[in-house]
N, C-alpha and C positions, 0 to 999 in steps of 0.2 A: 504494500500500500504506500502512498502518498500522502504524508500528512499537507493536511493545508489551515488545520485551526487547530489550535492546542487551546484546550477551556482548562483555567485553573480553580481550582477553590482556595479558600481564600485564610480563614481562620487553619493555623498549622502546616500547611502546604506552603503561603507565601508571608505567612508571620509567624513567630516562636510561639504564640501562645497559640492554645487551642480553643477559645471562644471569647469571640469580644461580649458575648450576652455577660458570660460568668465575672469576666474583666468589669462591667460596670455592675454587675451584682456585689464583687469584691467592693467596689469604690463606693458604692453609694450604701453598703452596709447593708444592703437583703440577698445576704447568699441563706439564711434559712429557708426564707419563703423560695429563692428559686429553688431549690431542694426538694421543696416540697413538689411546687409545680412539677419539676422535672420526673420526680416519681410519680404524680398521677397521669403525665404523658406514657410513659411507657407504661404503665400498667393498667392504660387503653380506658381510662376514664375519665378524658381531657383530650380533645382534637388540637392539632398542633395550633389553627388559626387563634383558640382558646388558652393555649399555653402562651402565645407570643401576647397576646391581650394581659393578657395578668400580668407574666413581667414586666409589661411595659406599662403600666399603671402604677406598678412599684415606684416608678419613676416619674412621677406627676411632676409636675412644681420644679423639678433640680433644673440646674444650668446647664446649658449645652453648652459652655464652656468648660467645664468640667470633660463633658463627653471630647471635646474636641482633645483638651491634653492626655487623655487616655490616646487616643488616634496619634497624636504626634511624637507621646512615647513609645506607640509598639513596633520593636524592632522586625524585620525582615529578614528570612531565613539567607545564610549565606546564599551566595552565587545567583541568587534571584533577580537584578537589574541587568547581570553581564547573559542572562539565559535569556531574556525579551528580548533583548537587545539582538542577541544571536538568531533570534529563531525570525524574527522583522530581518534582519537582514537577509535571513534563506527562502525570504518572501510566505512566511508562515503570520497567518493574524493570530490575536490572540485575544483572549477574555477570562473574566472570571466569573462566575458560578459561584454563588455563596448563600446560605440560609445563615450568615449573618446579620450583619448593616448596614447599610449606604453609607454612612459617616466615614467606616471604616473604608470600605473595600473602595469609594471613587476615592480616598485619600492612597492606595494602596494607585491604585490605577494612574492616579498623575506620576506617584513616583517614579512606576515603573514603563511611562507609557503604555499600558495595554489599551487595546482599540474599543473593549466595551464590558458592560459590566450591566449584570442581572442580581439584584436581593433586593431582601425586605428593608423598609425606609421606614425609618423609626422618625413620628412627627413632630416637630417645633414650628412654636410661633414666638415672634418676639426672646429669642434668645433663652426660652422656657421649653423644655419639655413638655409635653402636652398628655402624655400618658398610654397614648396612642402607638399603633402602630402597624403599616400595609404590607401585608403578608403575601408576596410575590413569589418565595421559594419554600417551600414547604419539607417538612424533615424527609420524607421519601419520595420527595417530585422532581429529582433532580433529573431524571430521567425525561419526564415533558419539558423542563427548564433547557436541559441541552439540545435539545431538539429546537426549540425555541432560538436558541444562537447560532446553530446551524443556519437555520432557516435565515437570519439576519443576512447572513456570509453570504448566503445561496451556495453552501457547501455540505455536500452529503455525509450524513455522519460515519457511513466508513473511511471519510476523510478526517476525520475528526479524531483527536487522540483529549483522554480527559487523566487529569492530572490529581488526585487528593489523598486522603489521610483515613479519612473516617467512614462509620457504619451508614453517613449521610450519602455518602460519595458513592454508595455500591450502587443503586441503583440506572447512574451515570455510567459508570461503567458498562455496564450489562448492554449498553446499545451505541458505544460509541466503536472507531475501527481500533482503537489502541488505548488500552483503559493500564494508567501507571496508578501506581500503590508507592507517594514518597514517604518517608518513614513512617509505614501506619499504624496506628493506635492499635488494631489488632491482627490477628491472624486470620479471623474473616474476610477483613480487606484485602490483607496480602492475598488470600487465595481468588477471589473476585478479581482479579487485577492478570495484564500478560506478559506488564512486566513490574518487579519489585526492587523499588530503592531505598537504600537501607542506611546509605551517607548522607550525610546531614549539610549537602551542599546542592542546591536544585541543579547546578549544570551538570547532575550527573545523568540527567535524563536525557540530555542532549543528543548522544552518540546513538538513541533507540527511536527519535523523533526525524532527525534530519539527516533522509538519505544523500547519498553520494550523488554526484554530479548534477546538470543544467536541469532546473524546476519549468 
């Protein structure tokens, strides 16, 4: 195959932590209550549009200044600017896929230039939080989401290679032409995945994405 769109996810794939929800749950002092929610999401008695609703009402009233210095401290996994940078030059577009945040991932995207960017947008007005929040990527729709950015490219998803971490990411895999597993949180991923990276440096994906000679 020929890749022609590499979609990344976002939280642990192209930043060291692994959820910006649980980053401002830490910051703003409701990691009980997210705890909570999170165990009635998987134990299937809370729809995920439900779960993003509750945490994000935790957050009524705070500052989105607040949220933005969370965004501007979270570091980026090594080799991640010099691999966009590589794969635009091999004429490969790119994007990210995230059931994180807007805040976060269009801040991730200027960094790295990437060409587009799909998640859920957590609401402010007037520099407020609002409590709200529009739920475009859903914990196992990643799989309609990629399809979704294909479709943008006008590039068929066995040209499509998906790039993540987590038990969110598998269902992306399962339909794209080259589904990577970069350091994943489990063994599930790694086995969903056709190929598995296990260096903690994204350009190691390079050499499985961009074939040899004239595109």
């Amino acid at each position: 195959m020929t890749v022609r769109l590499v979609v990344f996810d976002a939280d642990g794939t192209l930043t060291q932590h692994s959820s910006i929800w649980w980053r401002l749950h830490e910051v703003f002092g409701t990691t009980r209550e997210g705890k909570l929610y999170y165990d009635r999401f998987f134990a299937g008695e809370i729809t995920y549009d439900e779960w993003a609703d509750l945490d994000a009402a935790l957050w009524k009233g705070r500052p989105l200044s607040i949220v933005e210095q969370v965004v501007r401290e979270t570091e980026l996994v090594p080799g991640a600017k010099e691999t966009v940078s590589e794969l635009h030059n091999a004429g490969i577009r790119t994007a990210i896929l995230s059931g994180g945040l807007d805040i976060l991932a269009n801040d991730i995207s200027r960094r790295l230039g990437i060409d587009y960017v799909l998640t859920n947008r957590l609401i402010h007005r007037d520099g407020v939080l609002t409590g709200e929040v529009e739920s475009l990527v859903g914990w196992g729709d990643k799989h309609r989401a990629v399809r979704t950015i294909a479709k943008h490219f006008g590039v068929s998803l066995r040209d499509t290679a998906f790039v993540g971490d987590g038990r969110n990411d598998v269902s992306a895999m399962a339909v794209v032409g080259l589904a990577i597993a970069f350091m994943p949180e489990t063994e599930e991923v790694a086995r969903a995945a056709d190929v598995v990276v296990r260096e903690n440096d994204l350009r190691a994906i390079l050499p499985h994405v961009i074939s040899e000679g004239p595109r």
